[in-house]
LUMLOLUM-536545 format. One record per residue (C-alpha): residue in one letter; y, x, z. Coordinates in nm, 3 decimals, decimal comma. Layout:
N
 nupa      c2      c1      c3
    A       Y       X       Z
...
//
This chain:
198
 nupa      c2      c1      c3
    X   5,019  -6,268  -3,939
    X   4,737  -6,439  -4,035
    X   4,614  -6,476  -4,404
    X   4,422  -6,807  -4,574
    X   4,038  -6,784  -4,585
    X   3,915  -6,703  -4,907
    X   3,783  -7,008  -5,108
    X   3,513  -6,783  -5,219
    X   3,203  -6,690  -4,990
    X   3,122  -6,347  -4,981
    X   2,832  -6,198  -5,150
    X   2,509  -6,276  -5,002
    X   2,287  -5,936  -4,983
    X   1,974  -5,990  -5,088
    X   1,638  -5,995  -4,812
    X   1,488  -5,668  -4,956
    X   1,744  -5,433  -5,044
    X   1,503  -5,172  -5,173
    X   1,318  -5,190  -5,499
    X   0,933  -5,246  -5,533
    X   0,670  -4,923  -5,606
    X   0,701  -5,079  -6,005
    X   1,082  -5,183  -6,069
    X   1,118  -4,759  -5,994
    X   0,763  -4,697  -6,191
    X   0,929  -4,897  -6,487
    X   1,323  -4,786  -6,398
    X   1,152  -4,433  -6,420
    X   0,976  -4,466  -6,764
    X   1,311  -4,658  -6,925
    X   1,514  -4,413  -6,828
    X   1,282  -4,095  -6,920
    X   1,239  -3,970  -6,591
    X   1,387  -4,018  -6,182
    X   1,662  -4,221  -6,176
    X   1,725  -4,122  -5,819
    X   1,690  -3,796  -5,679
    X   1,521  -3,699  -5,354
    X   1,479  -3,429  -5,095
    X   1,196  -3,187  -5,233
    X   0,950  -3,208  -4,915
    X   0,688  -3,366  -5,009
    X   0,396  -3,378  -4,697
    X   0,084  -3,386  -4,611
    X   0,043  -3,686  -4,873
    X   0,172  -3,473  -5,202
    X  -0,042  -3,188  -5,126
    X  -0,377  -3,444  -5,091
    X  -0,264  -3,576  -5,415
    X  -0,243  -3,219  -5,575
    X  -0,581  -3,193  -5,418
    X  -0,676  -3,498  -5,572
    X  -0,616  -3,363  -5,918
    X  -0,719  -3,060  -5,913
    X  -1,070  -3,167  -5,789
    X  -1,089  -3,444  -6,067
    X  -0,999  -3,212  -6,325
    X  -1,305  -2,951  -6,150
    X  -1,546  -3,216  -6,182
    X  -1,446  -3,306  -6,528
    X  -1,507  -2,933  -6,646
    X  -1,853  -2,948  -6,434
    X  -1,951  -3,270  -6,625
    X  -1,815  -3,237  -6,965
    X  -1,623  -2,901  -7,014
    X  -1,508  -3,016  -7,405
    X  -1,360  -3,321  -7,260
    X  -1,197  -3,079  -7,015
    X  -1,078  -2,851  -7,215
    X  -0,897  -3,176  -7,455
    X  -0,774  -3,250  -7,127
    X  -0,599  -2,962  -7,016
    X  -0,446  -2,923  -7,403
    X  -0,311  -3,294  -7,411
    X  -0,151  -3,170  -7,043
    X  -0,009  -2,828  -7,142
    X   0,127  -2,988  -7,503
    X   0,319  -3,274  -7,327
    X   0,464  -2,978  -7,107
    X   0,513  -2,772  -7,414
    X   0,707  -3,078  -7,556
    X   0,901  -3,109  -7,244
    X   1,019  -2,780  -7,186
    X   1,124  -2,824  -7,580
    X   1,357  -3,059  -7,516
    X   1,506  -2,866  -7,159
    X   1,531  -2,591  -7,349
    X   1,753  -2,707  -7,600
    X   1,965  -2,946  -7,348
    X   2,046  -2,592  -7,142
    X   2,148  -2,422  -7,479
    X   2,381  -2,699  -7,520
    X   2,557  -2,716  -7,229
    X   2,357  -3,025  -7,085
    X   2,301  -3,056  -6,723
    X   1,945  -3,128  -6,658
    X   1,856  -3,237  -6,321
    X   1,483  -3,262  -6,308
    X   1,151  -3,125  -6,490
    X   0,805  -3,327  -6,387
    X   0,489  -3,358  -6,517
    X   0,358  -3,724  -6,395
    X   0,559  -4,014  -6,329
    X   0,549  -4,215  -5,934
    X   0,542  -4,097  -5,639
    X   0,629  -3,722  -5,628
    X   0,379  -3,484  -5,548
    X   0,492  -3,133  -5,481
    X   0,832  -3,054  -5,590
    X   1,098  -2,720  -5,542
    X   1,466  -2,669  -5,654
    X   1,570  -2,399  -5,860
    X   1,967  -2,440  -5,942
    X   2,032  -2,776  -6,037
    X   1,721  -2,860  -6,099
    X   1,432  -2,964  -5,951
    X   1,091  -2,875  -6,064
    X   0,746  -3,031  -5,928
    X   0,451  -3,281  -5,972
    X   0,393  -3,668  -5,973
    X   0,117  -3,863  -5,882
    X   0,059  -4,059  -6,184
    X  -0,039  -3,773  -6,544
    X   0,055  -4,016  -6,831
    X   0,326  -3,808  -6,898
    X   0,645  -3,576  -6,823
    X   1,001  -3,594  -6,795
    X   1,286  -3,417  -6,846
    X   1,622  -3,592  -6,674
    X   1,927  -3,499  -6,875
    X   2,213  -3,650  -6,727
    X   2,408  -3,919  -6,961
    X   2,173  -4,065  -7,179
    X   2,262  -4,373  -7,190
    X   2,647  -4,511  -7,136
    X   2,550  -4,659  -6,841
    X   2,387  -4,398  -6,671
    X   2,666  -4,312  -6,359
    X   2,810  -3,946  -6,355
    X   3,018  -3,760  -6,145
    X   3,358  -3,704  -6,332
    X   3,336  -3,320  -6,237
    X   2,966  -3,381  -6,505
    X   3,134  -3,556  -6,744
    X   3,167  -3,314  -6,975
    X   2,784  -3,174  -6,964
    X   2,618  -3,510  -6,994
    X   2,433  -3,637  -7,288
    X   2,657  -3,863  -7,427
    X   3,005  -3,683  -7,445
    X   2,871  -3,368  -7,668
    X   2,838  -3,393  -8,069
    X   2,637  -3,544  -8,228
    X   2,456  -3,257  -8,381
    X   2,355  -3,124  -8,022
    X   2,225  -3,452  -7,955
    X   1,980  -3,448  -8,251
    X   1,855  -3,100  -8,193
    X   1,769  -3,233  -7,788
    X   1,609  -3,511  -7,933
    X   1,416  -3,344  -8,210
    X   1,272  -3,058  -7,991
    X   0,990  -3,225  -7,874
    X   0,863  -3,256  -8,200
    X   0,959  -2,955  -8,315
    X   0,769  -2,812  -8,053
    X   0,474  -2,989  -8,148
    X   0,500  -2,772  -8,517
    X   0,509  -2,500  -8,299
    X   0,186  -2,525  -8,154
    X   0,000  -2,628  -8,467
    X   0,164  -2,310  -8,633
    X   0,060  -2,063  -8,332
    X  -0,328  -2,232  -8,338
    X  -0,373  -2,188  -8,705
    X  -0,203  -1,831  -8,715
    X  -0,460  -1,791  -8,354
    X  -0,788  -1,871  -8,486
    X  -0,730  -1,676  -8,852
    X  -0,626  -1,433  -8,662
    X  -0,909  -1,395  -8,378
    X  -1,224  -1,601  -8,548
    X  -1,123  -1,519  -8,970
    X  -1,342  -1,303  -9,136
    X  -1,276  -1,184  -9,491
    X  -1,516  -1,285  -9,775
    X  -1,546  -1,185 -10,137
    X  -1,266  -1,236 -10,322
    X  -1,020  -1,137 -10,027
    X  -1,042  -1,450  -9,908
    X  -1,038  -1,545  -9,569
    X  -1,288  -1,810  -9,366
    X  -1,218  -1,946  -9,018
    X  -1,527  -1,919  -8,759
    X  -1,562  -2,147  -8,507
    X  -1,806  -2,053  -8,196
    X  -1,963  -1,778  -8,340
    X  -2,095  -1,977  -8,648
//
């Protein structure tokens, strides 16, 4: 038996079905980190990148080693701040998928469990991808349960806030650090931070 045409024409697929290098640059930063995951193996490409980095950051210590050493602290706080918030999404029963430092084209990456650990191209940044953020982030039903979005409120805050929390962190350890390694008592029993021997 043959049925009627349908009135309606079907969808036309667009001419370029994938997306350009910035719709996933920007899809990446909106969504706070890969919105689609990969294999790990990275190439010959990612490790000339890594190689790329690492010599930048030699030469910067060669030509200015204070700018090189604000470098490497601005790097290892927005990792600090990172691994604040994974932290506190594994406590709470979130399923985190990936942990970066960079955002593009990845680097060098490895899995470890669920998730997968490694280098972009691009250091403005890090990422931690929790899945659920947003209600229209897609989920396996098995997930459902770990993601973002479905636990209270009150785990949600703490994942949020641990970033900044960490932040206090560091401040706390670098003051305790430098009384404790460069403070030298003074009359009075008071105590006086050195810096660089002065």
């Amino acid at each position: 038996m043959k049925t009627d045409p349908s009135p309606f024409p079907p969808p036309q697929l667009p001419d370029r079905l994938q997306p350009t290098a910035y719709e996933k640059f920007r899809s990446e930063m909106v969504a706070g980190g890969a919105v689609e995951e990969g294999d790990t193996a990275s190439g010959p490409g990612g490790l000339l990148g890594i190689v790329v980095i690492l010599a930048l950051l030699a030469w910067l210590a060669v030509a200015n080693i204070w700018m090189f050493v604000f470098v490497v602290g601005v790097l290892i706080a927005v990792l600090l701040h990172e691994f604040g918030h994974y932290i506190t999404a594994k406590w709470a029963g979130m399923k985190v998928t990936q942990f970066f430092m960079g955002f593009g084209p990845k680097l060098w990456s490895f899995r470890r469990g669920e998730v997968e650990y490694g280098v972009r191209a691009l250091p403005l940044g890090a990422f931690v991808r929790i899945i659920g953020m947003s209600s229209v982030d897609e989920v396996e039903p098995a997930d459902e349960a770990r993601t973002y979005r479905q636990k209270p409120y009150r785990w949600r805050m703490l994942v949020i806030c641990a970033g900044s929390m960490m932040h206090f962190l560091i401040a706390i350890v670098l003051v305790l650090g430098v009384y404790a390694i460069s403070g030298r008592p003074e009359e009075g029993e008071r105590v006086r931070a050195t810096f660089c021997g002065t």
